[in-house]
DRENDO-1510 file (C-alpha; in Angstrom, 1 decimal, always signed):
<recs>
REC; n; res; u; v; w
REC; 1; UNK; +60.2; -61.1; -64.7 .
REC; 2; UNK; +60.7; -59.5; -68.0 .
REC; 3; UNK; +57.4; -57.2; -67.3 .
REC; 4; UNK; +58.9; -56.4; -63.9 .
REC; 5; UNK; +62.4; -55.6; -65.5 .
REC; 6; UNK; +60.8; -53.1; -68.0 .
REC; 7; UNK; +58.5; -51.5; -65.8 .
REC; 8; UNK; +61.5; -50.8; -63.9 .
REC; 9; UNK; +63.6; -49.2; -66.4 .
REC; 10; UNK; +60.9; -47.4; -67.2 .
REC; 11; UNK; +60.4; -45.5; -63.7 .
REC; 12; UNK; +64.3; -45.4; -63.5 .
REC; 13; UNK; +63.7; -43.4; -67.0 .
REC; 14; UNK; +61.0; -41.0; -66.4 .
REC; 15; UNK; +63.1; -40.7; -62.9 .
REC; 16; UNK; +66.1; -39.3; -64.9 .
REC; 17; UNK; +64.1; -36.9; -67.2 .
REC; 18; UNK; +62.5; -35.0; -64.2 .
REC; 19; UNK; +65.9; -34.5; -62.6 .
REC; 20; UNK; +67.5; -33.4; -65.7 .
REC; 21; UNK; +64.4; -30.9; -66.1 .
REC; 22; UNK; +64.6; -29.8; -62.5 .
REC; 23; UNK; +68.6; -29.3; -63.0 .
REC; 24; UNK; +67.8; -27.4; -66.0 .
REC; 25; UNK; +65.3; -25.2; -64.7 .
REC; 26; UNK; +67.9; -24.5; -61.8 .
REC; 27; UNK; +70.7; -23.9; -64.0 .
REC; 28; UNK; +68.4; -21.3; -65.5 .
REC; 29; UNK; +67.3; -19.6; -62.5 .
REC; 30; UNK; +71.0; -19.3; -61.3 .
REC; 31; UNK; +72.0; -18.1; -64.5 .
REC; 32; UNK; +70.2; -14.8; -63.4 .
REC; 33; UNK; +72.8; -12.9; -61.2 .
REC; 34; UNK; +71.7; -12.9; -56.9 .
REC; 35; UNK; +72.3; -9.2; -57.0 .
REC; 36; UNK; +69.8; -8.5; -60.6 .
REC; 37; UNK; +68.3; -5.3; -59.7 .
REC; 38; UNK; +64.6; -6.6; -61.0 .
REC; 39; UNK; +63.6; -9.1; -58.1 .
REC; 40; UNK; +65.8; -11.3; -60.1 .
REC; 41; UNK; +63.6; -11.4; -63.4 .
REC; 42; UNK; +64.8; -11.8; -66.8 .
REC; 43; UNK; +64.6; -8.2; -68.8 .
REC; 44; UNK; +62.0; -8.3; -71.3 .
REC; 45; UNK; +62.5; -7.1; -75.2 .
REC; 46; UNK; +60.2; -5.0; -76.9 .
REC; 47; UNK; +56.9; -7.4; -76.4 .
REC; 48; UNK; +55.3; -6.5; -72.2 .
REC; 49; UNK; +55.6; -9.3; -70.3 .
REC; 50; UNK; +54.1; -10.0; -66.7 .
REC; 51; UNK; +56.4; -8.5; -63.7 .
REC; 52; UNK; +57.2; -11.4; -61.4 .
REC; 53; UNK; +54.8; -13.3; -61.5 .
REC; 54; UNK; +53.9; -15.3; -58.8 .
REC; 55; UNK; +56.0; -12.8; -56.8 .
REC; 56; UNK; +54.4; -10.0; -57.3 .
REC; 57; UNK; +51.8; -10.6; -60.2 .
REC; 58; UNK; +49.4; -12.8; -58.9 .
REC; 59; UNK; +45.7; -14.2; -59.5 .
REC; 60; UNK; +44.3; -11.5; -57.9 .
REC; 61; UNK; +45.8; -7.7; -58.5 .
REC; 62; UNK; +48.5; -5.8; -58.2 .
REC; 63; UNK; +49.5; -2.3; -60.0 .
REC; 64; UNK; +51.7; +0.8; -59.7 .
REC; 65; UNK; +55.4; -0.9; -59.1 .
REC; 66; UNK; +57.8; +1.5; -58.9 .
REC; 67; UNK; +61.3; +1.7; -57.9 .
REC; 68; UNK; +63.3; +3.8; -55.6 .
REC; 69; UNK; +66.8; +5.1; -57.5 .
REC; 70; UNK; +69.7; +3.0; -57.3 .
REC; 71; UNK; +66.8; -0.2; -57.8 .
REC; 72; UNK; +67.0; -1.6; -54.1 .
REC; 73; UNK; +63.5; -1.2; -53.3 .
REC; 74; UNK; +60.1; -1.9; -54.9 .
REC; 75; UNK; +56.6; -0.7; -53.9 .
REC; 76; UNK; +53.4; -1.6; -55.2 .
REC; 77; UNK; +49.5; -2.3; -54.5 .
REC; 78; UNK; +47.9; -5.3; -54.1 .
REC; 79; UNK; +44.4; -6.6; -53.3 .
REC; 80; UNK; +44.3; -9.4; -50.7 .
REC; 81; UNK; +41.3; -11.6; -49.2 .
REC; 82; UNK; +39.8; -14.7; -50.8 .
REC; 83; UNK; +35.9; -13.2; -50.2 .
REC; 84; UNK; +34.9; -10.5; -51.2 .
REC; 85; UNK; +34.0; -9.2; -48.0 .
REC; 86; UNK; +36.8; -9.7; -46.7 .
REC; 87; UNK; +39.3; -8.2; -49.7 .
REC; 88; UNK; +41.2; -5.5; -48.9 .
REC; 89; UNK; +44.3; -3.0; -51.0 .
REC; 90; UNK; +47.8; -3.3; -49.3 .
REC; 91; UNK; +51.0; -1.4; -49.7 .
REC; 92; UNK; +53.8; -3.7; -50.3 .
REC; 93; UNK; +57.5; -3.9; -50.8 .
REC; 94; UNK; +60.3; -5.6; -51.8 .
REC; 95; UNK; +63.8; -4.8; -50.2 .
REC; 96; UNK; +66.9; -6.3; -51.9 .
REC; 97; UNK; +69.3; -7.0; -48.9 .
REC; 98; UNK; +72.8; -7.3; -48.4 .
REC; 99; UNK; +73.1; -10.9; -49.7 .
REC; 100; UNK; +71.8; -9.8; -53.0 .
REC; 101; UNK; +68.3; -12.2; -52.5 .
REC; 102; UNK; +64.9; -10.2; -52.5 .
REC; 103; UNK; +62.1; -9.9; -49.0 .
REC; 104; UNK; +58.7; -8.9; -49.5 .
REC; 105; UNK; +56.8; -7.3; -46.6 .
REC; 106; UNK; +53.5; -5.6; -46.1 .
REC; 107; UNK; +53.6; -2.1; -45.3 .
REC; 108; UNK; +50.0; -0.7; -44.1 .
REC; 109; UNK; +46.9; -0.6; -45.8 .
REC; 110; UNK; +46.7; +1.2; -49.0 .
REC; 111; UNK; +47.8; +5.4; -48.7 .
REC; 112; UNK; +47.6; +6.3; -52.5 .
REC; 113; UNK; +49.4; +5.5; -55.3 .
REC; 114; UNK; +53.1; +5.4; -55.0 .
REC; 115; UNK; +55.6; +7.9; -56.9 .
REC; 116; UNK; +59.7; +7.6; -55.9 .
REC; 117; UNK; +61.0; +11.8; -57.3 .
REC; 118; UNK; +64.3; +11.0; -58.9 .
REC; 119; UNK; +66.4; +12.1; -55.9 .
REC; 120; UNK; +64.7; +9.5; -53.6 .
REC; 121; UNK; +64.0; +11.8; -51.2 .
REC; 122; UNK; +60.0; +12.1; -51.7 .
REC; 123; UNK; +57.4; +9.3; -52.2 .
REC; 124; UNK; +54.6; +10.9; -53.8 .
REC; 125; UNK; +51.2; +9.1; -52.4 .
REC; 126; UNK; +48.9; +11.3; -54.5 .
REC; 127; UNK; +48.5; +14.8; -52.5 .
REC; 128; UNK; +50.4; +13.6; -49.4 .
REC; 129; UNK; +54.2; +12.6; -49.1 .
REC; 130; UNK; +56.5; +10.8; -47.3 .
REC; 131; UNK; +59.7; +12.0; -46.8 .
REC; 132; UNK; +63.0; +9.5; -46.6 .
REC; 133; UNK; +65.1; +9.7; -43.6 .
REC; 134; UNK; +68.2; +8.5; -41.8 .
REC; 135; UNK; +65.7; +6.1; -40.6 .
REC; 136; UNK; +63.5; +5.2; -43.1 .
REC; 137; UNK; +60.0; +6.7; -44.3 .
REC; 138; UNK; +58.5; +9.7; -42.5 .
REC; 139; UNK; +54.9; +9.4; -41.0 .
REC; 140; UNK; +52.4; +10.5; -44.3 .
REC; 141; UNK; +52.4; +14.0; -44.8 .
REC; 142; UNK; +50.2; +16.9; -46.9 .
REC; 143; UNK; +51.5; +18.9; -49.9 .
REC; 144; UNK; +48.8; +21.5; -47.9 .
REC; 145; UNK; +46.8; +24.3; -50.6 .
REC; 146; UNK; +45.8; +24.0; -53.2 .
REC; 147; UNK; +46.5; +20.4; -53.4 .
REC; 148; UNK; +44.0; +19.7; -50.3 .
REC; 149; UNK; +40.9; +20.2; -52.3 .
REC; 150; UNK; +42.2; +18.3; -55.5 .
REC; 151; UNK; +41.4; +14.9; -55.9 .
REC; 152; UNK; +44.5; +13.6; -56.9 .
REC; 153; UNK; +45.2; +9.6; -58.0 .
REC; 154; UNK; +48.7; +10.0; -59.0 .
REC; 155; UNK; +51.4; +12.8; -58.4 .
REC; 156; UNK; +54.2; +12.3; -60.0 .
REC; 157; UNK; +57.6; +14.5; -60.7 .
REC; 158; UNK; +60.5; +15.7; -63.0 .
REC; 159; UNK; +64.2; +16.1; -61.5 .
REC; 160; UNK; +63.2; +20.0; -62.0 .
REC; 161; UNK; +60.9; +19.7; -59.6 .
REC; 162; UNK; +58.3; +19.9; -61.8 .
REC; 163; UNK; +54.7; +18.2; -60.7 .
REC; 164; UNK; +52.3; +16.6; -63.3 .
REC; 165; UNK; +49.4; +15.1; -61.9 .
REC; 166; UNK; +45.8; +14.4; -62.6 .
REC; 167; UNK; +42.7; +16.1; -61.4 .
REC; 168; UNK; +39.3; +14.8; -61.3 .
REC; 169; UNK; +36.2; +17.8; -62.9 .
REC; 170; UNK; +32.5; +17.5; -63.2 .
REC; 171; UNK; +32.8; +14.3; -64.3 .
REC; 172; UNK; +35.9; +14.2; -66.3 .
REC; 173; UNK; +39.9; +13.9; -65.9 .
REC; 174; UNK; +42.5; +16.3; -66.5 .
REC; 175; UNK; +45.8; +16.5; -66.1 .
REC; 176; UNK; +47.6; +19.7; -64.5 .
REC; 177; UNK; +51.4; +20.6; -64.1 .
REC; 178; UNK; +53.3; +22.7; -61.5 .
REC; 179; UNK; +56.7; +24.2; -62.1 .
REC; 180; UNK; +59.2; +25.1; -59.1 .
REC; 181; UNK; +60.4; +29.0; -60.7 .
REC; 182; UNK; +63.2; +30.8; -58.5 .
REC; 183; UNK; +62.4; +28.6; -55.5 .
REC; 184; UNK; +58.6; +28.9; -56.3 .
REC; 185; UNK; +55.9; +26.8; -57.1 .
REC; 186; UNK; +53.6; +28.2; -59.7 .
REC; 187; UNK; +49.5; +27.4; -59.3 .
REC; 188; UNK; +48.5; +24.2; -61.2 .
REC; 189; UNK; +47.8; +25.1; -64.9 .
REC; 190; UNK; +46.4; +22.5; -67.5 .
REC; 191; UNK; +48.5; +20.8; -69.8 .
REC; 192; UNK; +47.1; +22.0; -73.4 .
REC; 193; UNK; +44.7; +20.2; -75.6 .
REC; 194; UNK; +47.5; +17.6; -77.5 .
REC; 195; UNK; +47.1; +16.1; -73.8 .
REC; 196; UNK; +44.0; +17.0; -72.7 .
REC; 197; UNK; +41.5; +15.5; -75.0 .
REC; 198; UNK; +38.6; +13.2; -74.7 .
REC; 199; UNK; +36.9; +12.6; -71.6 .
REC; 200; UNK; +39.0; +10.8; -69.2 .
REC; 201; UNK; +42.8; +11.5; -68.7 .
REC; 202; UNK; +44.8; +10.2; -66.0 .
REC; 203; UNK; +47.9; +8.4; -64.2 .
REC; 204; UNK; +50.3; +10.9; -65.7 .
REC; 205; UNK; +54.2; +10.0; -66.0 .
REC; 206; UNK; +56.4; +13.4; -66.3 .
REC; 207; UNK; +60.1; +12.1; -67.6 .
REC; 208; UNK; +63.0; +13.5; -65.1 .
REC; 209; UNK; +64.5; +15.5; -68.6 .
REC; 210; UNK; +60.5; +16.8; -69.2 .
REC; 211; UNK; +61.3; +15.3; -72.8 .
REC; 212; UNK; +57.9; +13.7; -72.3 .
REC; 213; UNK; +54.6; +12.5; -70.5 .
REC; 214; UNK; +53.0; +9.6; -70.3 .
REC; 215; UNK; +49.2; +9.4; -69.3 .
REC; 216; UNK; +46.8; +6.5; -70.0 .
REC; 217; UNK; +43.0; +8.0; -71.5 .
REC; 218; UNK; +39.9; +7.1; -73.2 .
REC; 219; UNK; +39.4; +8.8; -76.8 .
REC; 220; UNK; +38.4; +6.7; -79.5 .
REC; 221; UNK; +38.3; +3.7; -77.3 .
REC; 222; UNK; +35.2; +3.2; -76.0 .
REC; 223; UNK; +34.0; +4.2; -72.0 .
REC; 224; UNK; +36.1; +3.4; -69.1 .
REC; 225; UNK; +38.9; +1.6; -71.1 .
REC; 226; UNK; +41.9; +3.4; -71.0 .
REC; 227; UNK; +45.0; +3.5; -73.7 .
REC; 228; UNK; +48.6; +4.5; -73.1 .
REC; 229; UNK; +49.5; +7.7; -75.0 .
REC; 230; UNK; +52.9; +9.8; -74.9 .
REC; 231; UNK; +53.6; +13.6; -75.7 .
REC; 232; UNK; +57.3; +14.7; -76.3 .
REC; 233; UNK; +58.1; +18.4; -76.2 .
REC; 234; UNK; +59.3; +20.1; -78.7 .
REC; 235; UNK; +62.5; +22.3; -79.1 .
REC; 236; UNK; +60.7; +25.4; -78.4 .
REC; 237; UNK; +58.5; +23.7; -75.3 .
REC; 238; UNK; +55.6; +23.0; -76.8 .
REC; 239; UNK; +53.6; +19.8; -76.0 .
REC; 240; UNK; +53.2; +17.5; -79.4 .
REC; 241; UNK; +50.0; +15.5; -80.6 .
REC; 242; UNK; +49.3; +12.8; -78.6 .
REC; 243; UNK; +50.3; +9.4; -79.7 .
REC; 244; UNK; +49.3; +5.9; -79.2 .
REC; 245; UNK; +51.8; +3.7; -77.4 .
REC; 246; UNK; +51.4; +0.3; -80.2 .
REC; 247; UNK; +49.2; -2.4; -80.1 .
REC; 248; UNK; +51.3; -4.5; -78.0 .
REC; 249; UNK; +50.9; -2.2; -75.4 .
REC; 250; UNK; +47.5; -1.2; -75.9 .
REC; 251; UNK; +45.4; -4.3; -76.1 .
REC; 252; UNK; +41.9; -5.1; -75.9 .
REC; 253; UNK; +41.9; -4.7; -72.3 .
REC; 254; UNK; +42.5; -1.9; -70.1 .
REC; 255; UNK; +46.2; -0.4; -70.3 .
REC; 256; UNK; +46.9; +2.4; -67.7 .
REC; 257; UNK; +49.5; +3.7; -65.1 .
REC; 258; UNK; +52.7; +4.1; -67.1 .
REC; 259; UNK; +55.8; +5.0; -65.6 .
REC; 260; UNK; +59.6; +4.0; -66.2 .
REC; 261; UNK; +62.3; +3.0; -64.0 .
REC; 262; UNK; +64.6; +5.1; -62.7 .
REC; 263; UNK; +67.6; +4.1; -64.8 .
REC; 264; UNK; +65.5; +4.3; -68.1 .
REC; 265; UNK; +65.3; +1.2; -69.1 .
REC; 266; UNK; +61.7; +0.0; -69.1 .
REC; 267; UNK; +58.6; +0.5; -69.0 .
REC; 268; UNK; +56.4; -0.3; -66.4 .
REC; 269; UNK; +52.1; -0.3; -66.9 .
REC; 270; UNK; +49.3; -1.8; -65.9 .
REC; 271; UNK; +46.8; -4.3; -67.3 .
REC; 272; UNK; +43.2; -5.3; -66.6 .
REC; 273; UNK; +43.6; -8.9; -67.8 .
REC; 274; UNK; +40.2; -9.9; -66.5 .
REC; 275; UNK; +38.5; -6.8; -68.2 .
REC; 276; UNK; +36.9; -7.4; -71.6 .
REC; 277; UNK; +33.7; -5.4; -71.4 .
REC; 278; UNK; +33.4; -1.4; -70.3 .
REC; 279; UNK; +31.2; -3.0; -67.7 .
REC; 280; UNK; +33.8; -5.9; -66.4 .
REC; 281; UNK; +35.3; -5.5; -62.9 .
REC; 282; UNK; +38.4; -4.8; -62.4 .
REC; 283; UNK; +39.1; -8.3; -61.1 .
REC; 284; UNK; +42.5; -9.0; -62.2 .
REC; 285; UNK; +44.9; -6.4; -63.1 .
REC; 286; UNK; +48.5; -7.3; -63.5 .
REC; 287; UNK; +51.8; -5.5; -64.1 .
REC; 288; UNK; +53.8; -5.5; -67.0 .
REC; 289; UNK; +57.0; -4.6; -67.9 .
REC; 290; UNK; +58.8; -3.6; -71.3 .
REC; 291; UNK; +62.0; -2.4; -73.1 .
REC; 292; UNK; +62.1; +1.1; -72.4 .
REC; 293; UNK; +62.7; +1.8; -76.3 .
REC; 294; UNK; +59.1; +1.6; -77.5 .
REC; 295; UNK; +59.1; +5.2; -76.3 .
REC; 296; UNK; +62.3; +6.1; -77.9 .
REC; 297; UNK; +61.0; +4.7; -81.1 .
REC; 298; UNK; +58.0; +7.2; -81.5 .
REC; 299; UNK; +60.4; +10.3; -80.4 .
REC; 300; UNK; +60.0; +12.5; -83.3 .
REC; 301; UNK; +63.6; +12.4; -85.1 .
</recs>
């Protein structure tokens, strides 16, 4: 009886610890407002930490989040399919609604990598566009000559109107910019050598002020395993000497695609997690997400 009555107390115990955990881990969760702006995630300091995961970080891939102005709407890749065969890249999104609460949805099959301009009017998918209407997106447009003939991965742009994208040459990456002058826009030019150095540069990340860019490349690094740098500009317009984002950023594995919210805040990149080798797949890249200031605290004073 005695064996019985403990054995009882015990369950009745371990009973009352897992409700008080569960209670706690709720408590936690609604301690995050409905109507957080960030898929309801708690803002990370100056160390990255995963974006959503298990909402939008998962065991396979995902990479270039962004958000629209005014934080409503997030778009990002993702690689579905258990077998290989059968894997695919989608275009996703998340759409806060009314109620404050966040819905996922699959948009079409991947169409480039997406770029918000700091209006909200254009999502840059490379060297097409869609525009935003009363309605939603327009059907895919081209940015027509030259842009055609470029091979573009990611277009992005200041709110000048400025483009700075990269450009694949005889076996190497560059990055080229495009200024709007009197209603114009000027032919792509390079950016200068501070940028353009080593063999691979790409993903670039024009600030809306043109303070800055952010690019990920391959220097001292090793092949095919990308760093994040940054480049402010100068008060006379000239492009500074690259710099290193820190080693928290920059890791061991693969770092690339910077970009930061529209409201300034942080910084969003993404990393190969299942990439240790040059010659490793790139089996499982996540996104990451971090206070906006490690940029801000290499700004030349």
């Amino acid at each position: 009886m005695k064996n019985r009555y403990f054995i009882l107390t015990l369950i009745l115990s371990l009973f009352l610890n897992a409700c008080n955990i569960r209670k706690k881990s709720t408590k936690d969760s609604e301690s995050i407002p409905i109507g957080n702006p960030y898929l309801r995630q708690k803002p990370p300091s100056l160390i990255p930490e995963v974006f959503a995961p298990g909402m939008v970080s998962t065991e396979n891939w995902e990479m270039s989040g962004v958000f629209t102005p005014g934080l409503k709407e997030f778009y990002f890749l993702r690689e579905i399919g258990e077998k290989e065969e059968d894997k695919k890249q989608v275009f996703m999104m998340f759409q806060q609604n009314d109620d404050g609460n966040w819905e996922d949805s699959e948009i079409s099959q991947r169409v480039g990598e997406p770029f918000i301009s700091t209006d909200g009017k254009i999502m840059h998918l490379g060297r097409r566009y869609k525009e935003r209407t009363d309605s939603g997106w327009s059907e895919i447009k081209r940015l027509g000559a030259p842009y055609d003939t470029i091979p573009i991965m990611r277009m992005t742009s200041s709110s000048k109107g400025t483009y700075a994208f990269d450009e694949a040459v005889e076996g190497r990456s560059i990055l080229r910019y495009s200024r709007l002058i009197n209603g114009k826009r000027e032919a792509p030019i390079p950016f200068p050598k501070e940028i353009n150095t080593g063999r691979f540069n790409a993903h670039p990340f024009i600030a809306p002020d043109e303070s800055y860019v952010l690019w990920d490349g391959q220097r001292d690094n090793g092949p095919r395993n990308a760093e994040i740098y940054v480049s402010f500009k100068d008060p006379n317009g000239l492009w500074l000497e690259a710099i290193k984002l820190g080693k928290e950023i920059n890791t061991k594995a693969s770092e690339f695609g910077a970009r930061v919210t529209p409201d300034g805040k942080y910084l969003f990149f993404n990393r190969n997690t299942g990439k240790v080798k040059p010659t490793d797949k790139y089996e499982d890249v996540d996104i990451f997400w971090v206070d906006a200031q490690v940029i801000e605290n290499l700004r030349p004073k």
